[in-house]
N, C-alpha and C positions, 0 to 999 in steps of 0.2 A: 602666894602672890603671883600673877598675872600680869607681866606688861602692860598686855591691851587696856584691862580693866583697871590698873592702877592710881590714883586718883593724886598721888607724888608725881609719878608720869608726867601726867599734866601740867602738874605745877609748875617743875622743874619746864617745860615746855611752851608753857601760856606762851612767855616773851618771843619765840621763834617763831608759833604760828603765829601771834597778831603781825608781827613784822612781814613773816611771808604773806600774809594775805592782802596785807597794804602794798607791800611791793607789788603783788601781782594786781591787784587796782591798778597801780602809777603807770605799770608796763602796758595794759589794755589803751589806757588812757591818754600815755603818749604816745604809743603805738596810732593809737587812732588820730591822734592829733598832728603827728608829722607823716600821715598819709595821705592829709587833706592837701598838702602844699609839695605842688611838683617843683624838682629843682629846674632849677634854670640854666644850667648845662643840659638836659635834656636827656641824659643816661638814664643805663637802665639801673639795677642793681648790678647786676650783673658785669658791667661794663666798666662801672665804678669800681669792681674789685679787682677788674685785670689791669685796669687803670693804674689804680694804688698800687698794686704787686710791678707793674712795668716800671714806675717811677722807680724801683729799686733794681734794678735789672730782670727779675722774676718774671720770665714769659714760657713759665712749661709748666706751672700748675694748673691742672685744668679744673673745670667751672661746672658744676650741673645742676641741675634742678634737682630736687628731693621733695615729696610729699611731708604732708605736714605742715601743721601751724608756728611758725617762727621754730622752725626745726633746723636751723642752717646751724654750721661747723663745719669747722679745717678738719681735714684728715689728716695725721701728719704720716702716718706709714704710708698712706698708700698718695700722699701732696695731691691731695685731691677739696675743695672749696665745692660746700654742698649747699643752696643755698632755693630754700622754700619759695611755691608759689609766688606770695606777696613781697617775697624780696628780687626775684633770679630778674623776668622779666619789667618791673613796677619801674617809674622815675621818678616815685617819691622823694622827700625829703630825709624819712623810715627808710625806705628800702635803701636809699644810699648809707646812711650811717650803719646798720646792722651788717650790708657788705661788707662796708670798707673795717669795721671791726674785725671781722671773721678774715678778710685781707692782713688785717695786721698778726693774727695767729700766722700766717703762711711766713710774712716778714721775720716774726719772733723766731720760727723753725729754720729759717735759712739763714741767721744771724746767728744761732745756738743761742738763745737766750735762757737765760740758768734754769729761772724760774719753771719756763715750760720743758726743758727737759728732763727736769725735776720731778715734775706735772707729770710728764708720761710714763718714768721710769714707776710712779706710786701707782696709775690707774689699774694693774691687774690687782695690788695689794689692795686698794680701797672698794674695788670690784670682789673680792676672794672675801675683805674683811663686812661688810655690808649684808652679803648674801647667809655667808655662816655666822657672824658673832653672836644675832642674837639667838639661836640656835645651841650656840655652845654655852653662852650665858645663862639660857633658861636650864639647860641641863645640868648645869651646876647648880644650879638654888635647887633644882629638882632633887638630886643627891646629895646635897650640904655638901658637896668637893668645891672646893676652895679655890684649890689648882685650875679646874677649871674655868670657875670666875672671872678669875686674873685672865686666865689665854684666852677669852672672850673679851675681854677686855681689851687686853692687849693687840686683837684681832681688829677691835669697830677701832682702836688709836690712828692704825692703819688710814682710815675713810677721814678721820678729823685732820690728820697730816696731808692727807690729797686738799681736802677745803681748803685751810690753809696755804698752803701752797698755790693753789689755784687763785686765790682775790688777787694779789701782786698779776698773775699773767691775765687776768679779764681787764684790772684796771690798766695796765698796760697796753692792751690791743685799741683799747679805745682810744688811748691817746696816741696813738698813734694813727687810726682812722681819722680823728678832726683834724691832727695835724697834716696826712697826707691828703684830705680831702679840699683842704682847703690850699696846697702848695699846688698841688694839680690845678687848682681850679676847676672842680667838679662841685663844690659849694660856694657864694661868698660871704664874708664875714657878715653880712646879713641874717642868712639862712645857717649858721654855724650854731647859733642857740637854739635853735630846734633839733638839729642832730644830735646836739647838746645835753637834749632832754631825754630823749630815745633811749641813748647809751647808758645815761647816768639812771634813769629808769633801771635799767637792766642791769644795769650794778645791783641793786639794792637787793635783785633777785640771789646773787651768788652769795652776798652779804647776809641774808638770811638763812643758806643754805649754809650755812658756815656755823652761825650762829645757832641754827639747829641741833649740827651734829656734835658743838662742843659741850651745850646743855645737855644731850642726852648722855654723853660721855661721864659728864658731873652725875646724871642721874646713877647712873650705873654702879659708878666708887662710889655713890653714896649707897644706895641697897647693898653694894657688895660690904659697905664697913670698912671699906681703904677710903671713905670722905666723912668725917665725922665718926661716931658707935653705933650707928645703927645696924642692926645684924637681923631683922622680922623676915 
């Protein structure tokens, strides 16, 4: 038996790819939709996020543009806010919200907020667990070891606890971008449901990423015979 070609795989999977691929429709979709409509504060993205970070004292993170399509993210080692073409310079209504989200990571890290500390302390596990598990999983079915299995298993658990952990701090930054977005006064409760849509879009992205890695997880103890008797 084959991962790739496994046809359980899939099954166990259907519900994560349709999710993710619907999310990633709603993300193009509001993406394009709250790009149509400049805010009327007149910032940029970019502005908007040093904006939101000032509102809280934070005036030493700095801000840069990064190549890529909605490629923006906090750095928290190096408190560095990277934020893509369509967001750095744009005064969309998009570019404001996905700022001032990526704003609100910067906030959560100077706050110690659990979740994201949490977040970081898992990234080299779900990084280390990702790269190797199925590797050590296949090598186990490969040799019928057992032992194996299990520490591949136990390896991709790694990547499901990062997800996990990770919805709490995405949903979090958001609420705290429409919240700071709007106390600044860089949106007004007008244009607040549009930013509205943006973010919560982009939810759904992490929400299925999550969703992914706990069905494949289930896939796994079920081929290995720790989820049900199946042992093929």
């Amino acid at each position: 038996m084959f991962f790739g070609i496994d046809p359980v795989y899939f099954v166990f999977l259907a519900p994560a790819m349709l999710l993710a691929a619907w999310a990633q429709m709603r993300v193009q979709s509001a993406y394009a939709e709250g790009s149509r409509y400049r805010a009327s504060s007149g910032v940029t993205g970019a502005q908007a996020a040093a904006e939101v970070m000032r509102s809280e004292g934070l005036t030493r993170i700095a801000i840069e543009p990064v190549e890529g399509y909605l490629s923006d993210h906090y750095d928290p080692r190096h408190k560095v806010l990277r934020l893509s073409p369509g967001v750095y310079g744009e005064r969309s209504l998009a570019a404001l919200g996905i700022a001032a989200h990526e704003a609100g990571h910067a906030l959560q890290d100077a706050h110690g907020y659990t979740p994201l500390t949490v977040r970081n302390l898992l990234v080299p596990v779900a990084g280390f667990g990702s790269s190797v598990a199925w590797i050590v999983i296949f090598a186990g079915f490969l040799m019928s070891w057992t032992g194996l299995v299990i520490a591949g298993i136990a390896l991709f658990s790694g990547v499901v606890l990062f997800q996990l952990v990770n919805l709490p701090v995405e949903f979090d930054a958001s609420r705290r971008a429409r919240a700071h977005l709007l106390s600044t006064g860089l949106i007004t409760p007008d244009e607040e449901p549009v930013v509205a849509n943006v973010l919560n879009a982009a939810a759904w992205t992490y929400v299925a990423a999550t969703l992914s890695s706990v069905l494949t997880l289930l896939y796994f103890l079920f081929r290995s015979g720790l989820l049900g008797n199946n042992r093929d």
